[in-house]
N, C-alpha and C positions, 0 to 999 in steps of 0.2 A: 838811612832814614828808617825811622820805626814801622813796621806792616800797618801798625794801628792809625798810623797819620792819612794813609790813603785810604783809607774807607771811612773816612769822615761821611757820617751823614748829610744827605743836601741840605736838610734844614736844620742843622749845626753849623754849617758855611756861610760867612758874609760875602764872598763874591762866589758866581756859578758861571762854567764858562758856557757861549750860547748852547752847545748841545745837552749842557744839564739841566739849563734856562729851559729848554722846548721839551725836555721830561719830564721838569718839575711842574709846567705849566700847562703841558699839551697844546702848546702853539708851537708851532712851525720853526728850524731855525731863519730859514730864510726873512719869514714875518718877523722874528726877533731883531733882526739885523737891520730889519728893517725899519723898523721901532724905535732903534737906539739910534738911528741918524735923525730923527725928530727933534728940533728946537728946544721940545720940552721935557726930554728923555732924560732924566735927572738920574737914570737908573744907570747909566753906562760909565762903564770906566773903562780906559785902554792902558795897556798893559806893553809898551811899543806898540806892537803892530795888531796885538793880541787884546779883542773885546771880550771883557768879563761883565759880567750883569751883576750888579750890587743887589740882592734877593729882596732884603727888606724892603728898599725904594721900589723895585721891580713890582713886588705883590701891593704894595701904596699907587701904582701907578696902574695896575690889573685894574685897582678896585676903583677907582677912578674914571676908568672910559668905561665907556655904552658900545661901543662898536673902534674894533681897530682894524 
């Protein structure tokens, strides 16, 4: 694998995993995790066992709620 593939910038990335999710956004991973078991969490994707955050929907759905 190329050096250059793993430093992909976050906001070059369509999925972030929670811990890049709670850097890029300054919320919590626990609250992320939190988040993405909600109904209407259109933001989550699993990966088997492994939640990745879809970025774009992610900040669509930041920009959406008043309080989470």
């Amino acid at each position: 694998m190329d050096s250059n593939t793993k430093n992909v910038p976050i906001y070059h990335k369509v999925t972030l995993t929670v811990e890049e999710a709670a850097a890029y956004s300054g919320i919590g991973q626990k609250k992320i995790r939190e988040l993405a078991r909600r109904d209407d969490a259109n933001f989550a994707l699993f990966c088997g066992q492994k939640l990745l955050i879809k970025r774009k929907r992610f900040d669509e759905y930041i920009d959406q709620e008043l309080v989470i």
